[in-house]
C-alpha positions as CSV (number, residue, x, y, z in Angstrom):
1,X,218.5,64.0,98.1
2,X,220.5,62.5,100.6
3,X,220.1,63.6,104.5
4,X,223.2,63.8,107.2
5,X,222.7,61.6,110.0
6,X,224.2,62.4,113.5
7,X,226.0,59.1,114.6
8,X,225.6,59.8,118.5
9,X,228.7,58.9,120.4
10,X,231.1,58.1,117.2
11,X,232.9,60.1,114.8
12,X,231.7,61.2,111.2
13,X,228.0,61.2,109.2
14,X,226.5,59.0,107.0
15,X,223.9,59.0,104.2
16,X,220.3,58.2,104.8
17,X,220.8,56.6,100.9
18,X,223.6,54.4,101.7
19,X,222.2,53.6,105.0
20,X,218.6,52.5,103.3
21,X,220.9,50.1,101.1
22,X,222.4,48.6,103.8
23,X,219.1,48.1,105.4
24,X,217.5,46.4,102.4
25,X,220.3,44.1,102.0
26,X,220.0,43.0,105.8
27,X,216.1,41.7,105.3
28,X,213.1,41.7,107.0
29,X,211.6,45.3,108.1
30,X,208.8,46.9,110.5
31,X,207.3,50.1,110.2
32,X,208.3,52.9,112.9
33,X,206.5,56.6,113.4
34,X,209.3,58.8,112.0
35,X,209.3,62.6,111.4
36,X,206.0,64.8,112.2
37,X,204.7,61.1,112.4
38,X,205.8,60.2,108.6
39,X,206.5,56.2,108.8
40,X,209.7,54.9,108.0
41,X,210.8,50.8,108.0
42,X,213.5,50.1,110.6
43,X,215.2,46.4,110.8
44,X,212.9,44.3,112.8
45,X,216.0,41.8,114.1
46,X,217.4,43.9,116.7
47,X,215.5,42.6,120.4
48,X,214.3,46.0,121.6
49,X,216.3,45.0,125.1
50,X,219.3,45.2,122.8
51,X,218.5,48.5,121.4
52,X,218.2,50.3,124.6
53,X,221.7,49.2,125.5
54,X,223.7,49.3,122.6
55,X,224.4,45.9,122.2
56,X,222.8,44.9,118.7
57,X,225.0,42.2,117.2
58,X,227.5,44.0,114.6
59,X,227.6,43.0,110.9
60,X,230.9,41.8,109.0
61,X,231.8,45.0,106.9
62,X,231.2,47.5,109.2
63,X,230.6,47.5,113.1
64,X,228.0,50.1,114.8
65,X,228.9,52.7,116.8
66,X,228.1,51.8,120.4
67,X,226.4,54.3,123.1
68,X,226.3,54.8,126.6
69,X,223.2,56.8,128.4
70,X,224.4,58.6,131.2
71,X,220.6,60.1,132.8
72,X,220.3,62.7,134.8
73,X,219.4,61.1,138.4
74,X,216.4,62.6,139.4
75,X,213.3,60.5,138.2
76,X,211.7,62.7,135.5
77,X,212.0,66.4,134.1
78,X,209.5,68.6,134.1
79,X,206.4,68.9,131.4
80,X,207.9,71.5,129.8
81,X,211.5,70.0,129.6
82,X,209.9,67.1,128.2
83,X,208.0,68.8,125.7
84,X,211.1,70.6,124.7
85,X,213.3,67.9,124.0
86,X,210.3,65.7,122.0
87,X,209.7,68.8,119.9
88,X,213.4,69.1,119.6
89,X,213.7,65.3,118.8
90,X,211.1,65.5,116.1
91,X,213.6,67.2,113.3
92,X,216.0,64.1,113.7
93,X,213.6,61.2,114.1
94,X,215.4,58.2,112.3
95,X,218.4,60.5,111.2
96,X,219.6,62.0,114.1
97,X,221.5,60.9,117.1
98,X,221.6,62.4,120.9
99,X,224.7,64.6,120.3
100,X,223.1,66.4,117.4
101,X,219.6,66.4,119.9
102,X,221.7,68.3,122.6
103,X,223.5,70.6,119.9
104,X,219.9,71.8,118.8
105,X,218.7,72.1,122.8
106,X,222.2,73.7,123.4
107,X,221.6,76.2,120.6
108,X,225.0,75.3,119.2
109,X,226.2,76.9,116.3
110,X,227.9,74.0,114.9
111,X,228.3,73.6,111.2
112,X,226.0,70.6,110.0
113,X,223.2,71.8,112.3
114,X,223.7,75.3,110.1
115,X,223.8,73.5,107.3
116,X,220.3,71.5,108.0
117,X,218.9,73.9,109.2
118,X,218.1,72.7,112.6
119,X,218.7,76.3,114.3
120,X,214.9,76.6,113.3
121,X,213.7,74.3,115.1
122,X,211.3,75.7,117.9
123,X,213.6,73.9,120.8
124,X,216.7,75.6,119.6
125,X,218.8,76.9,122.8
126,X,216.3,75.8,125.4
127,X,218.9,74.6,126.9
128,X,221.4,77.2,126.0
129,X,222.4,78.0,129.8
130,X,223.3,74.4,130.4
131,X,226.2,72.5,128.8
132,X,226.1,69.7,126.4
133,X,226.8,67.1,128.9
134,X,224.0,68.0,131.1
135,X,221.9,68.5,128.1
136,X,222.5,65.0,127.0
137,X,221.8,63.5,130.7
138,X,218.1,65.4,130.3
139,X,217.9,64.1,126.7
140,X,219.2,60.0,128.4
141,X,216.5,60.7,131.3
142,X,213.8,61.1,128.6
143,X,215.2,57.8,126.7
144,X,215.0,55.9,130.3
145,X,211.4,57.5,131.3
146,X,210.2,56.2,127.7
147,X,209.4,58.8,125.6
148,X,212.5,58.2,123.1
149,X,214.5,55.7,122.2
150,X,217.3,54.7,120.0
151,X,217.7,52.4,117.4
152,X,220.3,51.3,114.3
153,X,220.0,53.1,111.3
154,X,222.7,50.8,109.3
155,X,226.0,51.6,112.1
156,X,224.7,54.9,113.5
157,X,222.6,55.1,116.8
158,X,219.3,57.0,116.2
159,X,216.0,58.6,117.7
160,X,212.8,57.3,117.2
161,X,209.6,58.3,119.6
162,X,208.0,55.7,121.6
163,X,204.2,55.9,121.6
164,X,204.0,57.9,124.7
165,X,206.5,60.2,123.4
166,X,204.5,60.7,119.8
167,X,201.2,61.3,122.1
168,X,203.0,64.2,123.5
169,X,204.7,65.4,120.3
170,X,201.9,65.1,118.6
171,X,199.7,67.6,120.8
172,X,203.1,70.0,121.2
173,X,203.0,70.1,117.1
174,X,199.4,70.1,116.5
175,X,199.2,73.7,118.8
176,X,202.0,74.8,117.0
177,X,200.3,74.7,113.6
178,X,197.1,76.3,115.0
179,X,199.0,79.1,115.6
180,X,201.0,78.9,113.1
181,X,197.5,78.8,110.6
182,X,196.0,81.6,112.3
183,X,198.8,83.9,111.5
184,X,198.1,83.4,108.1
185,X,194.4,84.2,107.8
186,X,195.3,88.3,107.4
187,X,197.5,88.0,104.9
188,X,195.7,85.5,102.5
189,X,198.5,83.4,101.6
190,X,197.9,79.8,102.4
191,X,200.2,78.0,100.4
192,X,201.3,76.8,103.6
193,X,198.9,74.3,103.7
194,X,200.7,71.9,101.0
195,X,203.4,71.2,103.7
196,X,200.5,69.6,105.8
197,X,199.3,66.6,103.3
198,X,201.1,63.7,103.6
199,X,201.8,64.9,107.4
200,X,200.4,62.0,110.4
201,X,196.6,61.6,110.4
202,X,196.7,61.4,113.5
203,X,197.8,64.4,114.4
204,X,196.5,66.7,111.1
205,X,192.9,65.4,112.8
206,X,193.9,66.6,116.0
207,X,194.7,70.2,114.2
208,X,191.0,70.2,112.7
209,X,189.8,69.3,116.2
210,X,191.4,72.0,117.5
211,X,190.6,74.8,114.7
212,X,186.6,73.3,115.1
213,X,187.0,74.4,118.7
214,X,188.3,78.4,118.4
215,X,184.9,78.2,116.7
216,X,186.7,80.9,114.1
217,X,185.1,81.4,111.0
218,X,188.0,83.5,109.3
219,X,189.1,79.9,108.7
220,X,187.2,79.0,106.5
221,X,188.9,80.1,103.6
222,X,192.2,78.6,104.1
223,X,190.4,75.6,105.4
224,X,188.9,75.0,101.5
225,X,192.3,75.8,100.3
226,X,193.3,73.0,102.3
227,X,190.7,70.8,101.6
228,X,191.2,71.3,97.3
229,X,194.8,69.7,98.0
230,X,194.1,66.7,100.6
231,X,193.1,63.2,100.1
232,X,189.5,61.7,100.9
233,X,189.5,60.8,104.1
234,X,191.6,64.3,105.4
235,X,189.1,66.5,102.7
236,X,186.0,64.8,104.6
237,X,187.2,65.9,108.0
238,X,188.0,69.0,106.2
239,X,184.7,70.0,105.3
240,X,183.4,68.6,108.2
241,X,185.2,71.7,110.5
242,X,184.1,74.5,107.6
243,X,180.1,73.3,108.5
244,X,180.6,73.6,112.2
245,X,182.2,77.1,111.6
246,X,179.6,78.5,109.8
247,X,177.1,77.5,111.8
């Protein structure tokens, strides 16, 4: 299934699918941290200078659509302005651009964001009291401060999460799913769990450290419902946090 990237700055959307063609055709690849930390492969021509101003060199058949950051002009945004935009970031992470960013931060109603769905992210109308322009200055300060930053995804400008970004993301998702797991324990139902395999080890590791720590044992039971699903290395940490709660 094909998803609709946000081209920033320029008019239109355009197909992950045709975009990955494009990207194969062009050669050599690196891996990048993508959604909930899922790794993608991003062209590994592009000088990074050249990505955080716009100026990659444009292809024959089709030219890509330039961008401007505009920052807001005090030095940095709060923690929890930061944390807001990352977590609102993380939806679109190598398929999204900064206009669709500030649509979800706005809480905009706008038709595509319906359509994907993005009114669900947590970070939807944090921004709501602002307009989109100052929204997108606060999203540009984050790109200048380092915690985003945008690349090429075939002509369209993306997001991508710098490492110091993803370290931040990564806690602000992690304490979202502990929460999010210990709403299910009355009800039984933890089919949930399927949605975590496959996630970023990094951070599913980080959600065991932090369910080890409530020292709850009423998690036990969706904790081997987890583990019957996961791979080796996740299943061994898995078990590892049902000991320590029985304890």
């Amino acid at each position: 299934m094909s998803m609709l990237v946000d081209d920033a700055d320029g008019p239109g959307l355009r197909s992950l699918e045709l975009m990955a063609i494009e990207t194969i055709k062009r050669g050599p690849t690196r891996k990048v941290r993508g959604r909930h930390g899922v790794i993608f492969e991003e062209e590994d021509w592009v000088s990074s200078k050249a990505k955080r101003e716009g100026t990659q060199p444009l292809g024959k058949k089709a030219r890509r659509v330039p961008y401007r950051l505009q920052p807001l002009k005090q030095s940095s945004l709060s923690p929890d302005e930061v944390r807001a935009i990352l977590r609102g970031a993380d939806d679109l992470i190598n398929s999204g651009g900064r206009s669709m960013l500030a649509k979800i931060l706005k809480g905009s109603r706008d038709k595509k964001l319906l359509e994907m769905k993005l009114d669900e992210n947590p970070a939807y109308g944090y921004y709501s009291n602002l307009t989109l322009a100052e929204v997108t200055s606060r999203i540009d300060r984050v790109i200048i401060d380092g915690y985003l930053e945008v690349t090429y995804n075939y002509r369209l400008p993306v997001l991508l999460f710098t490492e110091a970004g993803w370290e931040i993301e990564r806690e602000t998702y992690a304490e979202e799913l502990l929460h999010k797991l210990r709403d299910l324990i009355p009800h039984g139902d933890y089919s949930f769990v399927q949605e975590l395999k496959d996630r970023n080890r990094q951070m599913i590791l980080l959600l065991l450290e932090k369910i080890e720590a409530t020292g709850d044992q009423r998690f036990v039971p969706l904790l081997e419902a987890w583990a019957d699903i996961e791979y080796k290395k996740v299943k061994t940490a898995i078990n590892r946090v049902i000991a320590t709660l029985r304890q």
